[in-house]
C-alpha positions, 0 to 999 in steps of 0.5 A, a space after each residue: 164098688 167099682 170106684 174103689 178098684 185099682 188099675 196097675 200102670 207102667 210107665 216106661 222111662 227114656 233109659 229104658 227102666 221103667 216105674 208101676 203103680 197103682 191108680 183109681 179107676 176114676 184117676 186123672 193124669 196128674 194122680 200118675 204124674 204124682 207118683 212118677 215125681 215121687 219115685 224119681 225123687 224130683 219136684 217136678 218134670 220140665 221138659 218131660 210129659 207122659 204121653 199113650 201110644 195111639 195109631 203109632 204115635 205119641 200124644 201127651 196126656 192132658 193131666 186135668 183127664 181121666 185115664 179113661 180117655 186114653 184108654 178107652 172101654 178096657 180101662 175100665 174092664 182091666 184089672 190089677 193083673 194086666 198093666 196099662 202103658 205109659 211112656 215118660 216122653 220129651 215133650 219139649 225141647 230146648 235150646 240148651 241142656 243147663 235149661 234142665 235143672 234137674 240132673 234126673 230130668 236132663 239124663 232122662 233127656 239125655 237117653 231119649 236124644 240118644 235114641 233118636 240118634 240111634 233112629 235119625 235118618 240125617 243121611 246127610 249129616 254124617 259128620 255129626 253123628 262122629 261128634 255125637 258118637 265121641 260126647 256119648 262115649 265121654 259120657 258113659 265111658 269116659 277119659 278113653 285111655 293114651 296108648 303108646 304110638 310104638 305099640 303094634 297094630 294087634 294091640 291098637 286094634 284091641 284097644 279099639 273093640 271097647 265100645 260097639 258101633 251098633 250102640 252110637 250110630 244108626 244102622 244106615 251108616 254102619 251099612 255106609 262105612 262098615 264097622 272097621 271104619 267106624 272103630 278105627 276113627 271115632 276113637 280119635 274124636 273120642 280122645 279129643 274130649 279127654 278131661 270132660 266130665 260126665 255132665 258137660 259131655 251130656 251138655 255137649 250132646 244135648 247141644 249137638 244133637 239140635 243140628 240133626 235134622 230129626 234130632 231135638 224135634 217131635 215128629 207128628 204125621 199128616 196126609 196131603 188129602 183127606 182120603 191118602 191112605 199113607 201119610 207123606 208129611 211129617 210136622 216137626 215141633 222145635 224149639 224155635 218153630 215148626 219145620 214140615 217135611 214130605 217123606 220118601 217112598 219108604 218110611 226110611 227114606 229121605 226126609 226132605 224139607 219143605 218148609 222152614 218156620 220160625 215162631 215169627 213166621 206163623 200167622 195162624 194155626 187152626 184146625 177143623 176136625 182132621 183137617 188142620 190149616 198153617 197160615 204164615 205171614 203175609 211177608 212170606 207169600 206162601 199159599 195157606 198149608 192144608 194137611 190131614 190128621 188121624 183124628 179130631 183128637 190128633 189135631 187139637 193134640 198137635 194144636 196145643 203142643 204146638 202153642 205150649 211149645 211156643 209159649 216155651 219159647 217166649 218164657 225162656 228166651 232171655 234165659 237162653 240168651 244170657 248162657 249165650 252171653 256166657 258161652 261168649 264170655 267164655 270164649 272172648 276170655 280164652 281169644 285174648 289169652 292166646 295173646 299173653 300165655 303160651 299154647 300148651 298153657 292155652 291148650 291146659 286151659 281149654 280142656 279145663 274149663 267148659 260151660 258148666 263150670 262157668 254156669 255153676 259160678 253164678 248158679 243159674 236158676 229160672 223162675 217165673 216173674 209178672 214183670 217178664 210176662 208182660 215184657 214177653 207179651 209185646 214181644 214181636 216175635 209172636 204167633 198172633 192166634 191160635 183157633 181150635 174149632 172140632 164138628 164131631 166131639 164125639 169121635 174123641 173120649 173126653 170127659 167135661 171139656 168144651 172142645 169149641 175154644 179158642 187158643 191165644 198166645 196172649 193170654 197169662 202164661 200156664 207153666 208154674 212159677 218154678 217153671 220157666 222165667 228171667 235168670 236169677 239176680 245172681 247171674 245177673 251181678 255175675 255178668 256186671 261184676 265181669 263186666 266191671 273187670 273188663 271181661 266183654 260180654 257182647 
């Protein structure tokens, strides 16, 4: 019988390895998701979801699907000798990598940023792709080795060639400066970091990487009219809200901003077939945004990324906000130290500690809890509706879902309790307990 057959899928992970297994024909999104928790040896993704390639971009899989949505008549004529691709993507990203519980999910994380660095287009950000450079290279390479000063220049030319250009910066930029240029300085920078472990460098790029343009942000493309044949718009999913941007004549040309909105800033987000609409605020006077997906299919895709992205944000704000009081409690006890020690003591100290330590003291968690949805849901900064209406359901393949529906971020949250919540009564004593002491926390 045909429900007794096999199909073969091959998930490809951000660090370029890659997992296969062997499903039902008549196997859901989550059949998969299970088997990937598994291989990985982690209870859950976060921040990762799987997602097709489809008209060259990735949409997420809706793990209550069958995969034969997504793959259409060939899913069902394939067999176990021919895989079916499936890519393990960032679908959300967040304000800080100790969000990340998971060590496996932050460096899977960590790969994909990497990559988008590799890609980014930020022509006008050159300064932080040295930073980024020199926190890769403290992560995979670690403490770059002290060279005397009497040493003649053939011999710190040589100590220079251990890392390749190609592999820390875009290709713009190597075309900009030329190779030489970039050897001779990001091994500076790179020192700069010594006696940063491997995990607080990837903290640190995960970190850094959010003041790219197009670093921490999915990318999803639209048309100005319905009948452009070239999309011109790139819609980016953040953290904190949704940035639009118009393309240049080529592909990889400059991205230029046009519109900036906070999670505050949007009123409504609706959709109609390909056609998808952005009213923000009446604060803001801005005329209401029309744009053009794909696809029917592409909208609501882009739709409830966009509202699992912001409910995200609601569910982790008071998280975010208490490893920035530690980040400032941090660098409130090191200010007043310069007072009392001396700078090479200070200096000492500096290079010793760093986030992650102070966030191993107090063994951060976050878990979900009634009473943090209900202080979330009067929370102002909100989008008040989310719409959903498509006229030809037929154009999408999809197996019992009502596709007339209505998106709210009001109603009860959807991520698991071992999801997103309040910060744990540890860090909590934590932040009272230095407090008590006379260490600030504002």
């Amino acid at each position: 019988m045909r429900t007794s057959q096999k199909r073969q899928v091959s998930i490809l992970l951000p660090n370029k390895q890659h997992l296969d297994c062997n499903v039902r024909v008549r196997a859901r999104g989550q059949e998969v998701l299970n088997r990937v928790l598994k291989q990985l040896g982690v209870s859950e993704l976060q921040v990762l979801g799987l997602a097709v390639l489809k008209d060259n971009e990735y949409l997420f899989v809706d793990l209550e699907q069958k995969l034969s949505k997504y793959f259409g008549k060939t899913w069902k004529r394939g067999s176990l000798m021919v895989p079916f691709i499936l890519f393990l993507r960032v679908k959300y990203y967040v304000e800080s990598g100790l969000l990340i519980m998971s060590s496996k999910v932050q460096q899977l994380y960590y790969a994909e940023l990497r990559q988008k660095v590799l890609l980014s287009k930020s022509r006008h950000q050159e300064a932080v792709f040295f930073q980024l450079a020199a926190s890769a290279l403290q992560a995979e390479v670690g403490d770059v080795e002290e060279r005397e000063e009497e040493e003649d220049e053939e011999e710190n030319r040589k100590h220079r060639l251990y890392f390749l250009p190609e592999d820390y910066f875009p290709s713009w930029l190597i075309k900009r400066r030329g190779r030489d240029f970039l050897l001779q300085h990001c091994p500076g920078l790179h020192a700069e970091l010594r006696g940063v472990t491997r995990g607080q460098a990837i903290l640190q790029f995960i970190k850094e990487a959010r003041n790219l343009q197009d670093g921490a942000v999915t990318f999803y493309r639209m048309r100005q009219e319905k009948k452009e044949l070239r999309s011109v718009i790139l819609l980016g999913v953040a953290s904190k809200g949704v940035h639009i941007y118009q393309v240049g004549m080529r592909w990889n040309g400059k991205l230029s901003l046009l519109y900036d909105l906070t999670w505050t800033h949007v009123d409504r987000l609706t959709f109609q077939g390909s056609r998808f609409e952005i009213s923000a605020v009446g604060s803001l006077c801005l005329p209401q945004l029309v744009f053009y997906t794909a696809s029917a299919c592409h909208s609501k895709h882009i739709l409830t990324h966009l509202r699992d992205s912001h409910r995200l944000h609601i569910n982790t704000r008071a998280a975010v906000c208490c490893i920035q009081q530690l980040e400032d409690m941090q660098a409130s006890h090191l200010y007043k130290e310069a007072y009392i020690c001396d700078t090479t003591r200070l200096a000492q100290r500096l290079q010793t500690n760093s986030l992650s330590s102070s966030m191993s003291d107090c063994s951060v968690a976050i878990q979900t809890t009634t009473a943090w949805s209900k202080e979330e849901e009067c929370e102002e900064e909100q989008v008040r509706e989310f719409e959903l209406c498509v006229d030809e359901p037929e154009e999408i393949f999809v197996d019992e879902v009502l596709w007339t529906a209505e998106l709210s971020v009001d109603e009860p949250l959807i991520f698991p309790s071992s999801y997103w919540t309040a910060v744990t009564m540890e860090m909590k004593q934590v932040l009272r307990r230095r407090t008590d002491e006379g260490v600030s926390v504002d």
